[in-house]
N, C-alpha and C positions, 0 to 999 in steps of 0.2 A: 435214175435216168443218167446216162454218162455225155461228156460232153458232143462226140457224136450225132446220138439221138438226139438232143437237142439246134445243135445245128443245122441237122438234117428239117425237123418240125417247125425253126422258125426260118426255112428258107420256104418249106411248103406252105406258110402260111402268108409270106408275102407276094409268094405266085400264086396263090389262091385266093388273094385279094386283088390283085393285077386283073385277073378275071374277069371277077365280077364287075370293076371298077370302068373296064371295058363294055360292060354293059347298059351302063347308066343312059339315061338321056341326054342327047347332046344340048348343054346349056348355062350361059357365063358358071351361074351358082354349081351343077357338077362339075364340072372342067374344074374351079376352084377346088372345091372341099377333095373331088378326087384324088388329083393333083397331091394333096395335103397327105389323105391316107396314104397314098402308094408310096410319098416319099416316107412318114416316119413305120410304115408296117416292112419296108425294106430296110431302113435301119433297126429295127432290130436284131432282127439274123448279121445284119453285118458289124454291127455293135457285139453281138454278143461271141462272133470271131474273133474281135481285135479284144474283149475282156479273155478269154480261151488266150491268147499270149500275153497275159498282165507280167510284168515282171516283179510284181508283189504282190501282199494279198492288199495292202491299202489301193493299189491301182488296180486290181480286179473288182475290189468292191465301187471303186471312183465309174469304174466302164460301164459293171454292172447297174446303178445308178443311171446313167443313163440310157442303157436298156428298158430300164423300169418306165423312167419317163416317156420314152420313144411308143411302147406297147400300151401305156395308159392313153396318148396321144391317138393310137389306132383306134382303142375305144370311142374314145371323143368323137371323134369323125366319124365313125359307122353310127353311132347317137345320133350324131348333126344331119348326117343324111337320111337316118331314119323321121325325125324326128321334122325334120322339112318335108317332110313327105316326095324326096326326091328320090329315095330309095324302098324297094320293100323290107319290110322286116325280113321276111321269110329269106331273100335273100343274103342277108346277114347273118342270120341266127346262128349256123352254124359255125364262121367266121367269127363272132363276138363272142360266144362259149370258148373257140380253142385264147382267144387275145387274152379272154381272164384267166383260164387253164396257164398260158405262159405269164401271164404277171404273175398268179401266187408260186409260179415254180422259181423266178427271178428274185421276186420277193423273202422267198424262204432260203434260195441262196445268200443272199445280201446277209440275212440274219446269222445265216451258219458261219461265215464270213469272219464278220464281225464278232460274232463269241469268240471263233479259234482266235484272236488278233487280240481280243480281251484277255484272256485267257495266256497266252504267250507272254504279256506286257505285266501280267500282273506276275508269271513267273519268273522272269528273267528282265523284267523292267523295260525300261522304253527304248532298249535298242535294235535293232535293224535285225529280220532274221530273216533269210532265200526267202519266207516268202511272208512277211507280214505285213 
């Protein structure tokens, strides 16, 4: 998946939770957790814009990071709602499959990441390269 598709997938996914999020019951506790989701299920796609211009690989992986967090937090909250019974599942479902779809594609970034930066350091030692 190039970075692209990626962008494009978690911009779909934070207006396809806006949606949904829209649809809840008006009430203190959704208003709150809604609220919650739509802001970190929007930072991710816009986290993982500003990692897309890292101007290293250590601050790609630093942005990346917080991507991770930001999509684990989406989870959290579609839990929280499901699990208050504020929300349906069935309205999530689809929603909560693609948020762990983009954690393990984040997660496996981070990893690739982090080798090539191991890997660099251990051959050319701990200085600075375009993109480590």
């Amino acid at each position: 998946m190039d970075n692209l598709d990626l962008k494009s997938r978690t911009k779909r996914f934070a207006l396809a939770i806006i949606k949904v999020v829209e649809t809840l019951p008006i009430s203190v506790v959704t208003s709150v957790m809604g609220r919650q989701l739509i802001k970190c299920a929007t930072s991710v796609g816009a986290n993982y814009r500003a990692a897309c211009r890292a101007r290293s690989r250590s601050d790609f992986i630093a942005k990346m990071g917080i991507v991770e967090e930001e999509c684990d937090e989406s989870l959290y909250w579609m839990e929280m709602l499901i699990d208050s019974r504020k929300a349906r599942e069935q309205d999530f479902r689809d929603l909560y499959s693609e948020g762990n779809e983009l954690l393990s594609i984040v997660v496996s970034s981070i990893k690739t990441a982090r080798s090539h930066r191991a890997r660099f350091e251990s051959t050319f030692g701990n200085r600075q390269s375009p993109k480590s």
